[in-house]
C-alpha positions in Angstrom: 20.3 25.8 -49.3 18.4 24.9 -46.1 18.0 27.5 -43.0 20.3 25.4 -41.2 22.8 24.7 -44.2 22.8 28.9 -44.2 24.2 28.9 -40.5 27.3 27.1 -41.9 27.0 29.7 -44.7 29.4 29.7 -47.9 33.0 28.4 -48.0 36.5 27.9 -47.7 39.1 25.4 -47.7 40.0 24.8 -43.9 42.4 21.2 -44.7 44.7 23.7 -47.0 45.3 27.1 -45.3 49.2 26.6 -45.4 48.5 26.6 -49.9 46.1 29.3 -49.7 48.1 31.2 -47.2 51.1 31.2 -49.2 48.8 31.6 -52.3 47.5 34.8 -50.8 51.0 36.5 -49.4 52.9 35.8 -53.4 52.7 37.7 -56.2 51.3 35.0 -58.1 48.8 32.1 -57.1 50.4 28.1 -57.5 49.4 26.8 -60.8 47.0 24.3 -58.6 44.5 25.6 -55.8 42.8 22.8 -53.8 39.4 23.6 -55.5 40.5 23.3 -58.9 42.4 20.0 -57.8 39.8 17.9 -56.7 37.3 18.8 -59.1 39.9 17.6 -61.5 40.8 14.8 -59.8 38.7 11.2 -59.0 35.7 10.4 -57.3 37.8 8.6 -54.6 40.2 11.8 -53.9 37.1 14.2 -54.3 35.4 11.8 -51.5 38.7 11.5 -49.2 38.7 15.5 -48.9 35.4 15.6 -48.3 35.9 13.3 -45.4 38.8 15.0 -44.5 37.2 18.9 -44.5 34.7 17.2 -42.1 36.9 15.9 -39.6 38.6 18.6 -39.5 35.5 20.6 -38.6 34.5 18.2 -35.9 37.8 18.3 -34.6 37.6 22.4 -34.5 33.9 22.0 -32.6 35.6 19.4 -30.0 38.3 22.0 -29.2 35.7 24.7 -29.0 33.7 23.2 -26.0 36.9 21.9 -24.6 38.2 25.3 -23.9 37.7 26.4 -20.0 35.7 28.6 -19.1 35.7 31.9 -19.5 36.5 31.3 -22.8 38.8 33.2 -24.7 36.7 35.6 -27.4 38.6 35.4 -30.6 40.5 31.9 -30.2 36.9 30.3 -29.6 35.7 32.6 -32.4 38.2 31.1 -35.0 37.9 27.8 -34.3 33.9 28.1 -34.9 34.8 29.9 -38.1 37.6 27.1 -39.1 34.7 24.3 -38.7 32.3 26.9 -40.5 35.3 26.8 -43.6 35.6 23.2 -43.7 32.2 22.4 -43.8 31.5 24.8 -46.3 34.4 23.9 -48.4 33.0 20.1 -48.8 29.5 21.7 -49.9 30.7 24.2 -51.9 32.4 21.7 -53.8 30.3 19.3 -54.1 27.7 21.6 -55.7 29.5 22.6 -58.3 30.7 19.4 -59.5 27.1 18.2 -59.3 26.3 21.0 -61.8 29.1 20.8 -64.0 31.4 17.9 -64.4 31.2 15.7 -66.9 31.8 12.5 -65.1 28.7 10.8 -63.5 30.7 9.2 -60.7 32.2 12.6 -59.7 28.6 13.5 -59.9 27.9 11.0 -57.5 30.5 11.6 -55.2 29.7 15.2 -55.2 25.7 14.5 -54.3 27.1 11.8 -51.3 29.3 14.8 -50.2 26.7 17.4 -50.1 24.7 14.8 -48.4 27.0 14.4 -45.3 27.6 17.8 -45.6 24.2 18.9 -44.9 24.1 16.6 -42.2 27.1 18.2 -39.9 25.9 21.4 -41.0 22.3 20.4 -39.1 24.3 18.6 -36.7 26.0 21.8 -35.6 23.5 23.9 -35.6 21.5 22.1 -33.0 24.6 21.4 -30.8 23.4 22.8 -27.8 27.0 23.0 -26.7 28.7 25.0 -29.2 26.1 27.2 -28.7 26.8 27.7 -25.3 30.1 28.6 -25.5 29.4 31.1 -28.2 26.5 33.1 -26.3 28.8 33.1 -23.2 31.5 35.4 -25.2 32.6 38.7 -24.3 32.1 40.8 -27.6 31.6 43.9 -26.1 35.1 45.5 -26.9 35.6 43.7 -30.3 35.0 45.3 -33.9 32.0 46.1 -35.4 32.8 43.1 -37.9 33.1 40.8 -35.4 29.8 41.7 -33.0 28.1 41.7 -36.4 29.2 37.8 -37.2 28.3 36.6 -33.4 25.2 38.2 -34.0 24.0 36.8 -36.6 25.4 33.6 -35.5 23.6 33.2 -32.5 20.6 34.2 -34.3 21.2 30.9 -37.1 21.6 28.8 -33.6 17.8 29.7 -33.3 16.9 29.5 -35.9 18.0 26.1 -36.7 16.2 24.8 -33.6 19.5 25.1 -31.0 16.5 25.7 -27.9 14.0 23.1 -28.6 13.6 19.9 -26.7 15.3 16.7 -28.2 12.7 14.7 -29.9 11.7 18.0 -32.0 15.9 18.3 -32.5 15.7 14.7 -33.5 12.8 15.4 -36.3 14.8 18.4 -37.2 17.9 16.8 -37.9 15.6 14.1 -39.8 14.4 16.5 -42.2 17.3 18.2 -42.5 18.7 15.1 -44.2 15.9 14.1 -46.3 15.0 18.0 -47.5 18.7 17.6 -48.9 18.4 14.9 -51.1 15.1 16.5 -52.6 16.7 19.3 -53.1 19.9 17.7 -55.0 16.8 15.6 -56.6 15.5 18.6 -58.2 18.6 20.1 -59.1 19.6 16.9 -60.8 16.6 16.2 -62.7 16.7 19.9 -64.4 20.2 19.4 -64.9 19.2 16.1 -67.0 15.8 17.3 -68.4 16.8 19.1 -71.6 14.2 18.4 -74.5 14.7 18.3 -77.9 12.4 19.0 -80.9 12.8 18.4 -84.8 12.6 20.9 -87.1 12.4 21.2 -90.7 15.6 23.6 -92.6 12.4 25.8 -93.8 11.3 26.3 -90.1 15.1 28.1 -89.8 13.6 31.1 -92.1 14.5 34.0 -90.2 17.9 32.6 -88.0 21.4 34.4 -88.4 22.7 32.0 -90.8 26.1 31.2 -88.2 22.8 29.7 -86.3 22.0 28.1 -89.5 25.5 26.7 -90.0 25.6 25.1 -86.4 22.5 23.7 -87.2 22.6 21.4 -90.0 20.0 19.1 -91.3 20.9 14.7 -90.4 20.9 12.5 -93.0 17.0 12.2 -92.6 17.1 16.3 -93.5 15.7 17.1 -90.5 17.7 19.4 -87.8 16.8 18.4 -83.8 16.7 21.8 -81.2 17.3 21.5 -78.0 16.2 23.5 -74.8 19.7 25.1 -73.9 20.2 28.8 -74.0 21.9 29.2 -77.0 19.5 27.3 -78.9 16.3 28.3 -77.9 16.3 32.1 -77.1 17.0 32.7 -80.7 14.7 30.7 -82.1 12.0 32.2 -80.3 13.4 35.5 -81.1 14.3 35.4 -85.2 12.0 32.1 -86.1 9.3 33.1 -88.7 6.9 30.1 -87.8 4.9 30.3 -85.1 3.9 26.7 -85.3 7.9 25.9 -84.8 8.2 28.5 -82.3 4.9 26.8 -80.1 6.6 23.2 -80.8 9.7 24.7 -79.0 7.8 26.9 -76.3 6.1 23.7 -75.2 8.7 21.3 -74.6 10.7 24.4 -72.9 8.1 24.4 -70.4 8.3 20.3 -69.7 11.9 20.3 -68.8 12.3 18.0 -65.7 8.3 17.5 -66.4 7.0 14.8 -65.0 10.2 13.9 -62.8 9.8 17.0 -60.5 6.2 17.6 -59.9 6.7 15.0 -57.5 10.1 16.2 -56.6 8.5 20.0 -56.0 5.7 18.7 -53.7 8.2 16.8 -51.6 10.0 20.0 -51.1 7.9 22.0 -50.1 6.2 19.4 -47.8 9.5 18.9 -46.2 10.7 22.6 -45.5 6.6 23.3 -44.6 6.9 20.9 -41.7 10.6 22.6 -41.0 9.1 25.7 -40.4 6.1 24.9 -38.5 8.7 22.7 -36.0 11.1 25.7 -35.8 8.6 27.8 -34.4 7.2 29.3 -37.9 4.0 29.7 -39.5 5.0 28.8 -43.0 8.6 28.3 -45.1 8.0 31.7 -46.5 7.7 33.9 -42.6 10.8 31.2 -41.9 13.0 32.6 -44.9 12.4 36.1 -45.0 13.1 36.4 -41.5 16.8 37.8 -41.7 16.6 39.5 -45.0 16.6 42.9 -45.6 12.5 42.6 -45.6 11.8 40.9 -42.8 9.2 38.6 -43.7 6.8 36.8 -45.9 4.1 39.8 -45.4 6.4 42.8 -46.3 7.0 40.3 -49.5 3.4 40.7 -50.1 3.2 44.3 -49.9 6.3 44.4 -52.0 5.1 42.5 -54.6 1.9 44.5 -54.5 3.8 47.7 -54.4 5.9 46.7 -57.7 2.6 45.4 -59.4 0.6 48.9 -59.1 3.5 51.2 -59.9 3.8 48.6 -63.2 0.4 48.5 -64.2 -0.3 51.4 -66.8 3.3 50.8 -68.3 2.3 47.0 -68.9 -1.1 47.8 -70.5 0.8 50.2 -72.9 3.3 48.1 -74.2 1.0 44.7 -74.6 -0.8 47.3 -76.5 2.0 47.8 -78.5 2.9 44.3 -79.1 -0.3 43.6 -79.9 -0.7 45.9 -82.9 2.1 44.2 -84.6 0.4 40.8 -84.0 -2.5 42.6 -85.9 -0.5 43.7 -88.7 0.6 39.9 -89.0 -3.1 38.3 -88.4 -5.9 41.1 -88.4 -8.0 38.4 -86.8 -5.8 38.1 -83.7 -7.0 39.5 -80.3 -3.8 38.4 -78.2 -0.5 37.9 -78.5 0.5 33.9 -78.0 2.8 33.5 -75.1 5.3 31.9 -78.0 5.1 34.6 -80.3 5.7 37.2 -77.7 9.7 37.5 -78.5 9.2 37.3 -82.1 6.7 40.0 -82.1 9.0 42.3 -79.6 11.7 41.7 -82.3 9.6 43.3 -85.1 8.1 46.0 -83.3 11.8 46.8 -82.5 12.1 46.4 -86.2 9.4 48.3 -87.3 8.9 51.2 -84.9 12.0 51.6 -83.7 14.2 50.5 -86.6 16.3 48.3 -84.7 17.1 44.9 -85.9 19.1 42.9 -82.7 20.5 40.5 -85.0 22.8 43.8 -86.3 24.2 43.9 -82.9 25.3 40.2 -82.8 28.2 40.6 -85.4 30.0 42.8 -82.3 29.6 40.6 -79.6 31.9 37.8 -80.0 32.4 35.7 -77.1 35.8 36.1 -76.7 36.1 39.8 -77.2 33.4 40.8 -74.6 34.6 38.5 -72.4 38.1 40.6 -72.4 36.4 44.1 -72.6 34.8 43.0 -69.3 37.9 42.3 -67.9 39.6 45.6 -69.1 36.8 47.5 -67.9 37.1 45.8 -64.2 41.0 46.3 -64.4 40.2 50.3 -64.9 37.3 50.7 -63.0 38.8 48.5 -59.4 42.3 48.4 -60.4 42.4 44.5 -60.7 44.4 42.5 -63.8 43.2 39.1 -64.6 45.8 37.0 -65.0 45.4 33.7 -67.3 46.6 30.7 -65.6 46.6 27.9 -68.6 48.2 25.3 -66.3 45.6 25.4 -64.0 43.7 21.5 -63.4 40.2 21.9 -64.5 37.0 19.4 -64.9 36.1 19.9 -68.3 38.8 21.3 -71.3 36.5 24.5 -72.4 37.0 26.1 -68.6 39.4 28.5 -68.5 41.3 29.9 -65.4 42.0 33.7 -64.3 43.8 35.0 -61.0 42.1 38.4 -60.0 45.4 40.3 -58.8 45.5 43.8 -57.0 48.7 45.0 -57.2 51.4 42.2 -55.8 48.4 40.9 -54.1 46.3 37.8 -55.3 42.8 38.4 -54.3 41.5 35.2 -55.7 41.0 32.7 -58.9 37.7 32.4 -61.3 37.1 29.1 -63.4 35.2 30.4 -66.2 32.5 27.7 -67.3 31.0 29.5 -70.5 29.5 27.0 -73.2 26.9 24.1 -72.3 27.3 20.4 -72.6 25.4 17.3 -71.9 24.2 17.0 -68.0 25.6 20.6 -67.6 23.4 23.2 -65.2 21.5 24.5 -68.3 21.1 28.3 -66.5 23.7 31.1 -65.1 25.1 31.2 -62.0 28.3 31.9 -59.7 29.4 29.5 -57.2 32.2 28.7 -55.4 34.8 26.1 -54.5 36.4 28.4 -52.0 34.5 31.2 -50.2 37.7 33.2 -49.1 39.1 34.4 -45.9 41.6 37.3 -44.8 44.8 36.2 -45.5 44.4 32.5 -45.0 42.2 31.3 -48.0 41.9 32.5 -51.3 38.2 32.6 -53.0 37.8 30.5 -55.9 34.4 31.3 -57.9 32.8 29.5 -60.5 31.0 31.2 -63.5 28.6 28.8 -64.5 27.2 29.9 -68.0 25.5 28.5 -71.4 27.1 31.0 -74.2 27.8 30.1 -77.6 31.0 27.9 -78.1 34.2 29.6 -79.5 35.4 26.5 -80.2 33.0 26.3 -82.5 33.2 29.5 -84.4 32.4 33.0 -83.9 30.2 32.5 -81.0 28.4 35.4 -81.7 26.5 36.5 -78.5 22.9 38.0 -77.9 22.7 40.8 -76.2 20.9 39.3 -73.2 23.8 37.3 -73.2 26.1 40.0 -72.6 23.8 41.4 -70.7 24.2 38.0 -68.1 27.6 38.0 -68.5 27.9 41.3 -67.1 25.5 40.4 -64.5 26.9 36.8 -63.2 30.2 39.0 -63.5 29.4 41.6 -60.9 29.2 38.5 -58.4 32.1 37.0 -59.5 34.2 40.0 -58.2 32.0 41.0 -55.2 32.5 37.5 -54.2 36.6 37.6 -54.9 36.4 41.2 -53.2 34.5 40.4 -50.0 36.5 37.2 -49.7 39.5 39.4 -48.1 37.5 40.2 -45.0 38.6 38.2 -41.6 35.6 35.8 -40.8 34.3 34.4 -43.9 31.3 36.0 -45.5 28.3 33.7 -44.2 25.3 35.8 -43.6 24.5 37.5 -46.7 21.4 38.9 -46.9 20.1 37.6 -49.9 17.3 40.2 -51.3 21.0 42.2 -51.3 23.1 40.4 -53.3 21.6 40.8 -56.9 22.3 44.3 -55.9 25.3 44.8 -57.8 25.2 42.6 -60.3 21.8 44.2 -61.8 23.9 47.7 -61.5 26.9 46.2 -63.3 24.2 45.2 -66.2 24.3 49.7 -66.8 27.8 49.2 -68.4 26.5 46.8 -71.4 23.9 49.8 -72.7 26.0 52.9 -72.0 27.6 54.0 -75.6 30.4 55.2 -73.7 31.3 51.7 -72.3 29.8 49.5 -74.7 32.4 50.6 -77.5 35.1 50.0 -75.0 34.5 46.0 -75.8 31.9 45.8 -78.6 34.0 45.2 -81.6 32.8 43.7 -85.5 34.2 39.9 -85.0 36.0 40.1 -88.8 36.6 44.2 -89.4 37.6 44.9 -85.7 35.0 48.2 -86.5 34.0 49.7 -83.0 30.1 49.5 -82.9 28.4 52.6 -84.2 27.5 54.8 -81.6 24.0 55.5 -83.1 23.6 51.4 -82.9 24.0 51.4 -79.4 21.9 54.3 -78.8 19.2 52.4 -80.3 19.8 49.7 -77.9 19.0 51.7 -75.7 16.0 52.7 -76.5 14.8 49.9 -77.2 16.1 48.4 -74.2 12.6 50.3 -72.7 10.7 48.7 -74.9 8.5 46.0 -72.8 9.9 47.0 -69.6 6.6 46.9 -67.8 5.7 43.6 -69.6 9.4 42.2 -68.2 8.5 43.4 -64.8 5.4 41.8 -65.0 7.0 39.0 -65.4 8.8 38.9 -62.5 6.3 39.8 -60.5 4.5 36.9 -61.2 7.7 34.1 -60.7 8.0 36.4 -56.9 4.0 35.6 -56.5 4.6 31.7 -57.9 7.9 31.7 -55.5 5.8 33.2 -52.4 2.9 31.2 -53.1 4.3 27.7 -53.0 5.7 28.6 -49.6 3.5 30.7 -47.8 0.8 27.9 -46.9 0.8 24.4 -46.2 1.5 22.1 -49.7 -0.8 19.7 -48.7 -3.8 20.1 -51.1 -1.8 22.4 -53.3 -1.9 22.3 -57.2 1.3 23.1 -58.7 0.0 23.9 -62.0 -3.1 26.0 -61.0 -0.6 28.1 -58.8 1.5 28.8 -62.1 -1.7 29.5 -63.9 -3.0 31.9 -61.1 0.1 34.0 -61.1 0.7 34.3 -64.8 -2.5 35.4 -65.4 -3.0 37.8 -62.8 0.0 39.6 -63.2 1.0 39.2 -66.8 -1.8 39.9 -69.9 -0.4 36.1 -71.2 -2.4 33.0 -70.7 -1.5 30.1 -69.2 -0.7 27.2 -71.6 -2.4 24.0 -70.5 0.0 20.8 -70.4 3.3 23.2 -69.5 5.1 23.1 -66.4 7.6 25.8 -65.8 7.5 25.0 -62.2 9.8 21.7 -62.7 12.5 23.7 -63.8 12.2 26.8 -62.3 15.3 26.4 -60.6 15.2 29.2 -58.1 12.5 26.7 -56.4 15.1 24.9 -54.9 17.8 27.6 -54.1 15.9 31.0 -53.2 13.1 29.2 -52.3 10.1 31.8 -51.7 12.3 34.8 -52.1 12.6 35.6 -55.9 11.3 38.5 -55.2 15.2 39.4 -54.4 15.6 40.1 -58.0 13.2 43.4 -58.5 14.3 44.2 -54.3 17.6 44.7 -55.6 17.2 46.4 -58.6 15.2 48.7 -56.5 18.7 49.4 -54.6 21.0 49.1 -58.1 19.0 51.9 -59.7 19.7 53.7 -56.4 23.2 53.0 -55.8 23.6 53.9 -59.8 23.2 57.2 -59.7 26.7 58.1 -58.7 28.0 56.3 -61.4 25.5 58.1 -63.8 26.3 61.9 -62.6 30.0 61.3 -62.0 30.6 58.8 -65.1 30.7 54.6 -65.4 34.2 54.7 -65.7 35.2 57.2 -62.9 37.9 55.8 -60.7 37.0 57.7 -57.6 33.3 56.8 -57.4 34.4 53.0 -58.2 36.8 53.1 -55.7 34.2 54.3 -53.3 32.0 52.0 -54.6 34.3 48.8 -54.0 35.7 49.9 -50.5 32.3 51.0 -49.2 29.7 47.8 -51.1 32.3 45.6 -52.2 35.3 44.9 -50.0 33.0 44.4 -46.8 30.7 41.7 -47.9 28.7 40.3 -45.1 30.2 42.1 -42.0 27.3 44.3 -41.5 23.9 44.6 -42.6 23.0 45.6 -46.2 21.0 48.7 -45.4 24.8 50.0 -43.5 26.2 49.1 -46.9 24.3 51.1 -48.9 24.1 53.8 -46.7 27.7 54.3 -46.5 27.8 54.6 -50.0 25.4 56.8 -51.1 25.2 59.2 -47.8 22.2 58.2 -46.9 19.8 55.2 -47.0 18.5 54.2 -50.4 14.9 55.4 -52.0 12.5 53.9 -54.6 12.5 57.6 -56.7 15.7 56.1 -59.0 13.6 53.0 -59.5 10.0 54.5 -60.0 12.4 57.1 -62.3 13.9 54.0 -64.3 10.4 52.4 -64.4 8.7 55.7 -66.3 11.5 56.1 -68.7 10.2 55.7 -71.8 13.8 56.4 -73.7 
């Protein structure tokens, strides 16, 4: 999303307030929500409502600078929000059908949309009018919700280049246009790079044999792999051979390889030159600016900050993973960057006596999926109500109303198992953003678990673990979507915030054995099984933060200078070998399909900024219990319910009683069990 796309912000469904009013004020939701409709319908209706959320939002902005002056504060301020909701309603949609549906002309229709989109959104926020009849408000006597929104407003007018002179506006609006295309590019090409390698039935040794049994050898008695989620983590995790596990490391790393290098450098060219003509050094000063850090040099520090407090905790656990590389090759003097999950899974083995694959017999898709629920429904008071005659783009999605009370908060569209030309990662999105009582949120939970159409679906761990996490969004997304001007101006090194909390309740005995039960004996998981968990769960941590230190140096890095003479893959070599004890493997390319590229831009760093604040805002929760209603309910009214209508640090703040530290984090770090 562009800086000037992020001055439209999120979404909402402007063209249908009278459904999603009435929607909002029933007991129950109508079987059909406008989202759900048109990513079920054709190309043709999909591209009629996005020309009609678009008029609509030029027809909002035309009444806007028609009103006399003085203005009127909060008509003016709705009709600015209305064009915000139509706008965003068009891209919101047309992202997630470019991720997820099935049909390439759909596809198409949703890229064209996005397109146009993008192009009102620039349009807008370089209208020098609207502009001028926002700054010209009286907001003086209105609430602290709505200063807050005009605020930050005014401050995306800026930013998007509302006060320079026309031919810069002109370049501006160029850019704007053609960084959206690249941007849908990349997207697309990740989407459609999957790889595939073929494998012998020996090179299986080790597997769960329900992997084995959705795996079976072709006539030719080979078996072909491909790079999805629920094919290759496993693998890398249980496979014996290290020869098969390099062969699938390798072509992991060349997904969207060679279609994006070019793809990446365009990018970053594009948003480079954005910058410097908005008044910015670099993309990465530009970014930062209204986050919770405040620019590209405090991301430095951060980084740096992370890295230190990291060090000794990395060296000992390499150590540690190296020793059971030794006590399979005496002769070997590192640990392979492919054999690094196999050898965490034996010395979890070994050491620790913990074998993950004894875990996966209790985490059936299906089951975890409703524990989740359950343990929402207790903790916020919400039911999750099915709704199977719901329209949806692809058989396998299912459909839930979130419902407080007589109240329906919103709908989820639950998008769990991977498919051909599917997103191949994990993310929420949105058809509908949400607004007071006139719009209803609809979220989309955009995943790649096992299939329970096509058996168990037996879950990893880090895949409940995800689930949890792309969760938390899901319902601080339906939460925040009650306030009364739509929730555009999340601070983004916030918002991973919760979900990396909500990730506590899938390695706390006390919660896990509320969902965690054997798929055929309907046995509770053994306490003493998840206590293992969790000590293994510190196992590696330093070499997992790391990690992400280095993807938040590769992130910075590509955006903090000008692209001209960079190399791609000497940047991804840098990083990984100054912040992680693994070398770089020559002829691999993470960088084409390192998805956050596109989307966070040079701000992964969000990830371990927010965990900073979830360890922090978990504390509560750990002295008071997971499950304890008043703490949740404090937790939902205070972090939750408000989304965006005032700054992050306030959020915290209110919930904890004062602003939040680095001890819980630096705590969490050190904890060896």
């Amino acid at each position: 999303m562009s800086g000037t796309q992020r001055l439209i912000g999120l979404v909402s469904l402007a063209m249908f307030i009278p459904v999603c009013a009435l929607a909002a004020q029933s007991k129950t939701a109508p079987a059909d929500l406008p989202g759900g409709v048109l990513m079920s319908g054709t190309a043709d209706q999909f591209t009629a409502a996005c020309k009609t959320d678009l008029d609509k939002a030029r027809a909002e902005l035309s009444q806007l600078k028609a009103m006399r002056a003085p203005r009127k504060t909060m008509p003016a301020l709705h009709l600015l929000d209305n064009a915000n909701l139509a706008i965003s309603a068009a891209s919101g949609r047309s992202d997630v059908v470019q991720k997820v549906h099935p049909d390439e002309a759909m596809r198409k229709a949703g890229e064209r949309c996005g397109q146009d989109a993008a192009a009102l959104t620039t349009e807008l926020g370089l209208d020098r009018g609207v502009y001028d009849a926002i700054v010209a408000l009286d907001v003086s006597k209105a609430d602290r919700a709505t200063r807050h929104m005009v605020k930050q407003t005014l401050s995306e007018f800026r930013r998007a280049g509302v006060d320079r002179d026309a031919p810069t506006r002109a370049r501006i609006a160029a850019l704007n246009a053609e960084l959206t295309k690249t941007t849908q590019e990349f997207s697309r090409n990740i989407a459609q790079g999957a790889r595939t390698a073929t494998i012998t039935p020996a090179e299986l040794d080790g597997l769960p044999d329900d992997y084995k049994k959705a795996h079976a050898p072709a006539a030719d008695g080979q078996i072909t792999l491909n790079t999805s989620y629920p094919d290759y983590f496993p693998f890398m995790e249980y496979a014996k051979s290290s020869a098969a596990r390099e062969r699938m490391y390798r072509i992991y790393n060349q997904r969207a390889y060679p279609e994006n290098m070019d793809v990446l450098k365009r990018m970053l060219t594009q948003r480079y030159e954005l910058a410097n003509l908005l008044g910015y050094k670099n993309w990465a000063d530009y970014s930062t600016e209204n986050y919770m850090i405040g620019s590209a040099a405090n991301v430095a520090d951060f980084i740096a900050k992370i890295t230190d407090a990291s060090g000794p905790r990395m060296k000992a656990d390499y150590a540690e993973l190296l020793a059971v590389a030794k006590a399979d090759n005496p002769a070997a003097t590192e640990v392979q960057p492919w054999d690094g999950p196999y050898y965490a899974e034996r010395l979890n083995a070994t050491k620790y006596r913990f074998e993950s694959q004894s875990m996966r017999p209790y985490f059936a898709h299906t089951r975890v999926k409703q524990g989740m629920f359950d343990i929402i429904g207790q903790m916020y008071g919400v039911q999750f109500r099915p709704v199977p005659a719901a329209k949806v783009w692809h058989p396998s999605v299912e459909v839930f109303d979130v419902v407080d009370g007589k109240k329906t908060l919103g709908r989820i569209y639950l998008d769990m198992s991977p498919r051909a030309k599917k997103y191949s990662h994990a993310e929420n999105n949105y058809l509908n953003l949400g607004r007071g009582e006139s719009d209803l949120p609809e979220i989309v939970l955009i995943c790649n678990f096992p299939d329970p159409a096509l058996g168990p679906a037996l879950m990893e761990y880090g895949d409940v673990r995800t689930l949890f996490h792309e969760f938390g969004h899901t319902v601080h997304l339906i939460f925040a979507g009650q306030q009364k001007w739509a929730n555009y101006n999340y601070q983004w090194d916030f918002i991973e915030a919760p979900s990396q909390m909500f990730e506590e309740w899938t390695m706390t005995p006390s919660t896990v054995q509320l969902f965690a039960k054997h798929y055929q004996t309907g046995e509770t998981i053994p306490m003493d099984l998840v206590k293992q968990l969790r000590r293994v769960e510190e196992v590696g941590k330093g070499l997992r933060v790391r990690r992400q230190m280095s993807l938040a140096a590769l992130s910075l890095g590509l955006y903090n200078r000008d692209p001209k003479d960079l190399d791609t893959d000497q940047m991804v070599k840098t990083v990984t070998e100054q912040y992680t004890p693994s070398r770089y493997v020559p002829d691999t390319h993470m960088q084409t399909a390192f998805g956050h590229l596109e989307g966070y831009s040079a701000n992964y760093y969000t990830y371990m900024w927010s965990l900073v604040i979830a360890k922090d805002i978990l504390t509560p929760f750990q002295q008071q219990g997971l499950m304890n209603p008043a703490v949740a309910h404090k937790y939902r009214k205070t972090m939750l319910d408000p989304g965006a209508s005032k700054p992050a640090a306030e959020l915290v703040s209110d919930f904890l009683g004062r602003p939040y530290r680095f001890d819980a984090y630096k705590h969490w770090l050190d904890q060896t069990q």
